[in-house]
C-alpha positions in Angstrom: 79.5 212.5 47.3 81.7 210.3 49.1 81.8 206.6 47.8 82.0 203.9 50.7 83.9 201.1 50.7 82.7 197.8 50.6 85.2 195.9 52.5 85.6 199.0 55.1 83.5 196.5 57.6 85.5 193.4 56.5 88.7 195.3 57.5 87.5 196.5 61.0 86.5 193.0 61.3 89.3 191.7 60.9 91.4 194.0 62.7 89.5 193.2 65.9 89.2 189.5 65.4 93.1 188.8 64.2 94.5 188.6 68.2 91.9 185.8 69.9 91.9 184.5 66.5 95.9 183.7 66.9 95.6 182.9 69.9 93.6 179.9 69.5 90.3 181.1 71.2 88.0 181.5 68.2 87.7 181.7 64.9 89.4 179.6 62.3 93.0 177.2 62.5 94.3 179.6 60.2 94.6 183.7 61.1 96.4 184.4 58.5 93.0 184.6 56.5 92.3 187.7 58.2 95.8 189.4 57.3 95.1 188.6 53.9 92.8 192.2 53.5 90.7 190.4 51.2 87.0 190.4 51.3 86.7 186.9 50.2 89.1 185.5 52.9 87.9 187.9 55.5 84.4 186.6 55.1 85.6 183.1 54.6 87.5 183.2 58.4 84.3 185.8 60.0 81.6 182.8 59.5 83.6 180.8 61.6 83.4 183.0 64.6 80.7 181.5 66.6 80.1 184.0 68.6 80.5 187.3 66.6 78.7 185.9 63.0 75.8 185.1 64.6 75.4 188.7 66.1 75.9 190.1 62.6 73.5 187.8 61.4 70.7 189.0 63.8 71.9 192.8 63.1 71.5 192.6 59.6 68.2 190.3 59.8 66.9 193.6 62.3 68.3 196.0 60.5 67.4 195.1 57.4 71.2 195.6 56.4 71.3 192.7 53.5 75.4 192.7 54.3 76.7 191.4 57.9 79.7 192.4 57.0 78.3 196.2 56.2 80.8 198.4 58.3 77.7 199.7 60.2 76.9 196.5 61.6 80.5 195.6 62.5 81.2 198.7 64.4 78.0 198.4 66.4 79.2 194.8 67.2 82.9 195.8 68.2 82.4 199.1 69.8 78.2 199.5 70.6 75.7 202.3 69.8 75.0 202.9 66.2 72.3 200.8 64.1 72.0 198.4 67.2 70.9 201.0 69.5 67.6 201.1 68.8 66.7 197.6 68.8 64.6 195.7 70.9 66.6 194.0 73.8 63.4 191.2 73.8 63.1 190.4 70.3 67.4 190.4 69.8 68.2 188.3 72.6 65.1 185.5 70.9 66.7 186.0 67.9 70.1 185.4 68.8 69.3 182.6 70.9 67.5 180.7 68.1 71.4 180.9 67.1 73.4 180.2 69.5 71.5 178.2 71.5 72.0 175.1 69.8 75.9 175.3 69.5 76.5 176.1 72.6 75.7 173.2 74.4 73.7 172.0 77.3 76.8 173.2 80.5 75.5 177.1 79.1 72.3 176.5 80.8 72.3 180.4 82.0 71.5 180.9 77.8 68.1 181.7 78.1 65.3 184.4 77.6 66.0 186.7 81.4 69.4 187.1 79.3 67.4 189.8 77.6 67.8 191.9 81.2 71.2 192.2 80.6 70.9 192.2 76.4 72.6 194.7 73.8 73.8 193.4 70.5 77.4 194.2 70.8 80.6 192.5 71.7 80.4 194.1 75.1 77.2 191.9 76.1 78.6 188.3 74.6 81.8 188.8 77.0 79.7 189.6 80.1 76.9 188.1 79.5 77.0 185.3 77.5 80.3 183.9 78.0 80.5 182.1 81.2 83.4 183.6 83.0 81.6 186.4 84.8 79.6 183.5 86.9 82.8 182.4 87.9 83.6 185.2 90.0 83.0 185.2 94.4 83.4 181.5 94.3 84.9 182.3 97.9 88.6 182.1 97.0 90.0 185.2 95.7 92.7 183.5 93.7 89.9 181.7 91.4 88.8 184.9 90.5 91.8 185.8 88.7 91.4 183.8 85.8 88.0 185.0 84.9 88.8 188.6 85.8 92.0 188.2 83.2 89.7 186.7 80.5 86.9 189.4 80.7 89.2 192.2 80.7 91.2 191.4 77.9 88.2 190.4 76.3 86.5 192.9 76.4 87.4 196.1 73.6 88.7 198.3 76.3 89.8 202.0 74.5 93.1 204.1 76.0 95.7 206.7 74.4 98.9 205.9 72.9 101.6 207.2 75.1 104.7 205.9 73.5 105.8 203.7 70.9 108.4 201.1 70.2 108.8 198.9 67.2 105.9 196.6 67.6 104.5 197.6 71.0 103.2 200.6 72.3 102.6 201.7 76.2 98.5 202.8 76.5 96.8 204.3 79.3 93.5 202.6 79.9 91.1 201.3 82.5 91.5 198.4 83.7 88.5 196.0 84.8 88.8 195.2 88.6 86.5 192.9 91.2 86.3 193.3 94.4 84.7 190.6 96.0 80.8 191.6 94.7 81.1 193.9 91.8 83.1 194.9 88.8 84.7 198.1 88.1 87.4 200.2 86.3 90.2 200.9 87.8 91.8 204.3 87.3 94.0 204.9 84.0 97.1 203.2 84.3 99.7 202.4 81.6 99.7 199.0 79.9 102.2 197.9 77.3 100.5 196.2 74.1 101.2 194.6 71.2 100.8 196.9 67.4 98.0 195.8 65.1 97.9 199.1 63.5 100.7 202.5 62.9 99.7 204.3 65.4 101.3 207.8 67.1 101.6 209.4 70.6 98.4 210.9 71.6 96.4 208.5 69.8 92.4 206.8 71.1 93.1 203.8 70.4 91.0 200.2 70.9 92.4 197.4 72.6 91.5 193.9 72.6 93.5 190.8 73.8 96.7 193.2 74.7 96.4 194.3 70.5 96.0 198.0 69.6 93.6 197.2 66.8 92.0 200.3 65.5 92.3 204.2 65.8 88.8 205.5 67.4 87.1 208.7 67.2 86.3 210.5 70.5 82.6 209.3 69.8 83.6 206.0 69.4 85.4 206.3 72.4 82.3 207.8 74.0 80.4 205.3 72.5 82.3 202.3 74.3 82.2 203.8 77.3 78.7 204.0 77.7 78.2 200.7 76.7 81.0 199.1 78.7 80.2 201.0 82.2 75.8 200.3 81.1 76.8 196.2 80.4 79.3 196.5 84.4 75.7 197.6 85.8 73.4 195.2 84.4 75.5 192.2 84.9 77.0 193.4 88.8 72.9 193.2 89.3 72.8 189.9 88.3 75.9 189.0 90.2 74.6 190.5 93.0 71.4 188.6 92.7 72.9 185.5 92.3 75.7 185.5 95.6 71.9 186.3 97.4 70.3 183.2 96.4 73.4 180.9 96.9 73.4 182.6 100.3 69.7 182.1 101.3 70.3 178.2 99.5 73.6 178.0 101.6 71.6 179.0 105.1 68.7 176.7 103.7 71.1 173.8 103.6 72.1 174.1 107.0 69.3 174.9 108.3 67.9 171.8 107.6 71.0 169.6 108.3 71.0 170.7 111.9 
């Protein structure tokens, strides 16, 4: 019988975590913690992560998982499916606001139980629907959306193949996330060039997050995200779409009444 290893999770953690780490969006001053392969420093750096601990602290509460850094609880977090799939969207999105909640301040006002709409405990879910940037879209001048749309696709773990390599970059085909005025989308496959996390080979399904190849995936895990991603474009393009109608009817209410 096959042995697992305990800091399998840690690893993946940090492989996905090291690029907004350096680049000064979350986590801890110091990335190099999460280079350092240890499970000590790994952990040490992932509790400072206010967004992704706390979902690994409501997995492994739900799951019953005693470890949040058990590699079945990080992948569901990164990538979706798996031991999260099964859980409650109601009783998750309580739990995790009991956590958030508080550190996230009183200008996330949109934090708050109809979240659990749009709910799944992944990584997926905290960049569409948690975050802010998706409400920042159709603000009525296309150049503002750029910005968010930038932020939510490089957020996001998007998944391509490898179609070259060179030294520490690679060029990937992937999907790129699109608006178009009331809805997000993929695009078709197009290549990017991205920064190496990992060794990786021509021909390779790879995930990408912040322009950073950081992990190999299976063609189930590629499956896997998918499903998630294109389930999380619906879910929030609904509330999108529900929103632009109430800031219309408000809009024709305003002016109704100042004529």
């Amino acid at each position: 019988m096959t042995v697992p290893d305990v800091d399998a999770g840690a690893q993946m953690f940090a492989r996905y975590a090291y690029a907004p780490n350096a680049l000064g969006f979350c986590g801890p001053p110091n990335p190099e913690l999460l280079l350092e392969g240890t499970r000590a420093a790994i952990e040490t750096a992932a509790r400072r992560f206010t967004g992704a601990w706390p979902y690994l602290q409501v997995l492994s509460r739900l799951t019953g998982i005693p470890d949040p850094l058990d590699h079945r609880l990080v992948e569901a977090y990164w990538l979706g499916g798996g031991v999260g799939a099964e859980l409650d969207p109601q009783t998750f999105t309580t739990e995790l606001l009991a956590v958030i909640g508080p550190q996230a301040g009183h200008y996330w006002a949109h934090l708050g139980p109809e979240l659990a709409a749009e709910a799944a405990p992944n990584h997926c879910f905290h960049v569409f629907g948690v975050y802010p940037w998706s409400r920042l879209l159709g603000k009525g001048d296309p150049q503002l959306d750029k910005q968010p749309l930038h932020i939510l696709d490089s957020c996001r773990i998007s998944w391509g193949t490898v179609v070259s390599v060179s030294g520490t970059s690679a060029q990937v085909r992937r999907q790129g996330l699109q608006w178009d005025g009331s809805a997000l989308f993929l695009d078709a496959p197009a290549v990017h060039r991205v920064e190496l996390g990992i060794e990786v080979a021509e021909g390779d399904l790879v995930a990408v997050h912040w322009s950073r190849v950081c992990d190999r995936l299976t063609e189930a895990q590629v499956r896997t995200l998918e499903h998630g991603t294109q389930r999380q474009l619906r879910v929030t393009n609904v509330r999108l779409r529900a929103d632009s109608a109430r800031s219309q009817k408000a809009s024709g209410t305003d002016t109704a009444q100042q004529s």
